[in-house]
N, C-alpha and C positions, 0 to 999 in steps of 0.2 A: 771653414768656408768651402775649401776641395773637399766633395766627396767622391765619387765613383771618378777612377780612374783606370784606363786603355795603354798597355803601354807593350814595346818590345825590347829585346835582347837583343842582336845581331851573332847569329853563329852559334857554335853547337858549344852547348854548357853542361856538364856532368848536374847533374839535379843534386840540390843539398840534402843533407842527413836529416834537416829542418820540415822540409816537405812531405805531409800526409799525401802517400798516393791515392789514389782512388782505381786509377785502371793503366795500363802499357799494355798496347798491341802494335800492329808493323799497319802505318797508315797508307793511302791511295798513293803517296810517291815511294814506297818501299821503304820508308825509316819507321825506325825505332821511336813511338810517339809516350810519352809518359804525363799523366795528366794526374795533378793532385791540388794542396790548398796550402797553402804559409796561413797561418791565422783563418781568415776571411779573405785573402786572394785567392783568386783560381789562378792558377798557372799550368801552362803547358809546355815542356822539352819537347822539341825535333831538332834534329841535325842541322837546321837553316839558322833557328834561333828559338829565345824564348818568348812567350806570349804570354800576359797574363790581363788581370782587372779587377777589381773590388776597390771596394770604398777606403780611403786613408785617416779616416774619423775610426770607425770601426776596427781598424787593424790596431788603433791605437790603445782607443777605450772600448771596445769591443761591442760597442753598439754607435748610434749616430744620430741618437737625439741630443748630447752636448755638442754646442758646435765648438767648432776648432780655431783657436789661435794660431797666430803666427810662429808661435815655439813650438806647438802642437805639430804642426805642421812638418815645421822641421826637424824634429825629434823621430814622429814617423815615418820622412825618406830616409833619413840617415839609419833605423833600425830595417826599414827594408832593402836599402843598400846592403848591407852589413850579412843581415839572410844572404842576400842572392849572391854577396861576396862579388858586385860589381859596381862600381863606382857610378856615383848620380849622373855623370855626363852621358854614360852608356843605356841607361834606361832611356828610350824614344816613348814620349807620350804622343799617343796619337788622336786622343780624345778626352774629355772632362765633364764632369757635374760639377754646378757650383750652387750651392742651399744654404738656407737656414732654417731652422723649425722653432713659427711663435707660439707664443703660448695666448692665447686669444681671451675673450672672456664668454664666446659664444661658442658653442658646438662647430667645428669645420664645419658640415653643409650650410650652415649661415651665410657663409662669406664664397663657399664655392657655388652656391644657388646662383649669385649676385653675378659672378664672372661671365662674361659674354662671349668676350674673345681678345684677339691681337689684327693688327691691319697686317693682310697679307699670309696670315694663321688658317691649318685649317684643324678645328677642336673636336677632341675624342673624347667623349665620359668613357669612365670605366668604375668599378664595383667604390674605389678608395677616394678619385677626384678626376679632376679633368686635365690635361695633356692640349697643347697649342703647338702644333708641328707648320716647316713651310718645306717644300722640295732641296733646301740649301744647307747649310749648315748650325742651324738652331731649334731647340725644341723648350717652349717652356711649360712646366707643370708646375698641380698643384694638389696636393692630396691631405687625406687626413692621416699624419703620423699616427696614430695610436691603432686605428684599423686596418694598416699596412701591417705594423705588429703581428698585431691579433691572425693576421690571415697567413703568418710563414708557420713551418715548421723546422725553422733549423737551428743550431745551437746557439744561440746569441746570447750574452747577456744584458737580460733585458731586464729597467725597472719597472717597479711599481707607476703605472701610467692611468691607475682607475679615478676617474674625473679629470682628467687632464684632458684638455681641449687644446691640443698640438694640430697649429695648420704649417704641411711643408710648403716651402716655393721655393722653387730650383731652376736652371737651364744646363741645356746641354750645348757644349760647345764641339763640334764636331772638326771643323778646318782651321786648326790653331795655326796655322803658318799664312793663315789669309789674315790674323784679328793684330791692328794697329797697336803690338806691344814694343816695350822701349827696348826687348830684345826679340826683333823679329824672324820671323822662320820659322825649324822646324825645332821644336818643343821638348826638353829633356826633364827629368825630375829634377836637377839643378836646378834649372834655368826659372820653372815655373815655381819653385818656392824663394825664388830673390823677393826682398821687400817693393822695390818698383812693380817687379810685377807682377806677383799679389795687389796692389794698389790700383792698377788698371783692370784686372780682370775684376775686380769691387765694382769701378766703375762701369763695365761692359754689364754687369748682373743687373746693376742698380738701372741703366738704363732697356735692358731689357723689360724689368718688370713695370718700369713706365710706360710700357705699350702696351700693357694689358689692360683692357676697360671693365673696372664693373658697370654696373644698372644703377643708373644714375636717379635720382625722385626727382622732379617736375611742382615747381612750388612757384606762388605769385601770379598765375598764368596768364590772367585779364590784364594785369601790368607791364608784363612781360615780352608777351608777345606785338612786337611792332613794326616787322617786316612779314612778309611771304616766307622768307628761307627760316625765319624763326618757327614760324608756322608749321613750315614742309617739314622742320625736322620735329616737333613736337609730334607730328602724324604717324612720323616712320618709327620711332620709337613706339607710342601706343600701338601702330600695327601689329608689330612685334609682338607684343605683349600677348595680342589678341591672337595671330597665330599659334602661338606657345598654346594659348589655354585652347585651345582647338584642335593642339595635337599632330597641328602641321607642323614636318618638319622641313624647315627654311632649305637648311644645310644638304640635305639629301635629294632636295629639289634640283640645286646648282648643280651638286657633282654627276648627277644622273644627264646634265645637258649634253647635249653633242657639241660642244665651243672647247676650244685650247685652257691650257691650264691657266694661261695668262687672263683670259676674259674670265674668268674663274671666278679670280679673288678680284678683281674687279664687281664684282657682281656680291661676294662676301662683304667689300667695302662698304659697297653702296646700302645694300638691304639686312645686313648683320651687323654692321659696325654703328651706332648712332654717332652724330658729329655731336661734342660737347663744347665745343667752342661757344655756342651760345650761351649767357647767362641765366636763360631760364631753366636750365639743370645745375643741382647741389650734388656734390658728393652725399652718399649713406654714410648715417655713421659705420656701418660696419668696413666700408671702403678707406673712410678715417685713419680707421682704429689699425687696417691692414698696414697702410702706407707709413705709420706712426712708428709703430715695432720694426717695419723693417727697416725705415732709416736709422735706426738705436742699434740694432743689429749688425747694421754695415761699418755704422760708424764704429762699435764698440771693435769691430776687427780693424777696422784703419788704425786704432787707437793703438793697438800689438804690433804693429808694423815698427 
């Protein structure tokens, strides 16, 4: 479930024998900077401390299409403890990704065509999927694992993934000492591999990705609709629709306004988010199919706790 993980050292650490360097020069405050890789971490020595980050799936099994159990987990702090030859209390995490990758029965663009956004999100395509960012401390994505693959060039081992339809969905947790865990504060690689809180951070994922709305189908209509707000909202949806194939884009309208960041997503809410509250929108099956695996997914990790 952890993948990409932010973490520091406090104070100056002789770099182990373990460590691929890559480069040492004398950086902008006059130390001795030495920059290389344990596995698939990146890690950097200076005289203040250590700094590293990479994925803890990957460090283990060397890539991060299996995902990780709760022994998993803890097997790989304690072997990267053990590297760094500092005890998991002294690693400071100061950031996280938390993922899974389904296996779908459609092509990724299927299901990331469908995604629209998050309340309060504001959404990036890019070449793999789409990205739902807000100014604060969270980011959710969603891409297609197999053409992430396909697009690196670095040493992983990677399987046979040809016809495999891998969608990832992840978030980023940026301000762990603000997120209501049963050990609050600031965040150790101890702390965040305890089974309690693993268990919470499940459910901080799991309710993250409930804010994410696909494109909902519109069925029954004439029966359906029996108010004005039924109405207004079946409009704003079709409008939508009808901008898309038009080529306007909604999103670059708003940011381009001269209004505060607040009136912003105000304005995201209103004309990008459709309300489904009303019963005359069904989920797709493809939205189904999403929300299906990844509660099997969450659960199968609660299960390892």
């Amino acid at each position: 479930m952890i993948d990409l993980l932010r973490f520091r050292i406090e104070g100056y650490m002789k770099p182990p024998s373990c460590l691929k360097i890559r480069k040492e020069y004398q950086n902008n405050r006059k130390e001795i900077q030495t920059e290389g890789a344990i596995r698939n971490m990146k890690v950097t020595f200076t005289e203040r401390g250590v700094f590293g980050n990479g994925s803890l799936t990957k460090f283990l099994f060397g890539n991060n299409i299996a995902d990780s159990n709760y022994s998993d987990l803890e097997e790989a702090a304690e072997e990267l403890s053990d590297l760094l030859d500092t005890p998991l209390s002294d690693i400071h995490i100061s950031s996280m990704e938390i993922g899974f990758n389904l296996l779908m029965r459609k092509p990724p663009k299927e299901y990331l065509s469908r995604l629209i956004g998050a309340k309060g999100f504001l959404i990036q395509e890019y070449e793999a999927g789409k990205r739902f960012i807000n100014k604060g401390s969270r980011a959710i994505k969603f891409y297609d694992k197999v053409k992430e693959f396909q697009g690196r060039n670095r040493n992983e081992i990677l399987p046979d993934l040809k016809g495999m339809n891998f969608l990832r969905a992840e978030t980023r947790l940026n301000r762990l000492n603000t997120l209501k865990l049963p050990s609050p504060g600031k965040q150790t690689l101890k702390s965040i591999t305890q089974g309690d809180q693993l268990k919470r951070l499940s459910e901080i994922f799991d309710s993250q990705m409930k804010e994410v709305n696909f494109m909902r189908q519109v069925s029954g209509i004439p029966g359906k609709i029996k108010t004005q707000k039924d109405l207004d909202k079946l409009f704003r949806q079709t409008g939508i629709e009808y901008f898309k194939e038009q080529g306007i884009d909604i999103e670059k309208i708003i940011s381009s306004l001269p209004v505060k960041e607040r009136q912003k997503r105000n304005l995201r809410k209103k004309y990008l988010l459709p309300d489904y509250s009303s019963d005359i929108y069904e989920p797709t099956e493809e939205e189904k199919e999403f929300r299906e695996k990844l509660s099997e997914k969450i659960d199968i990790f609660r299960q390892s706790l």
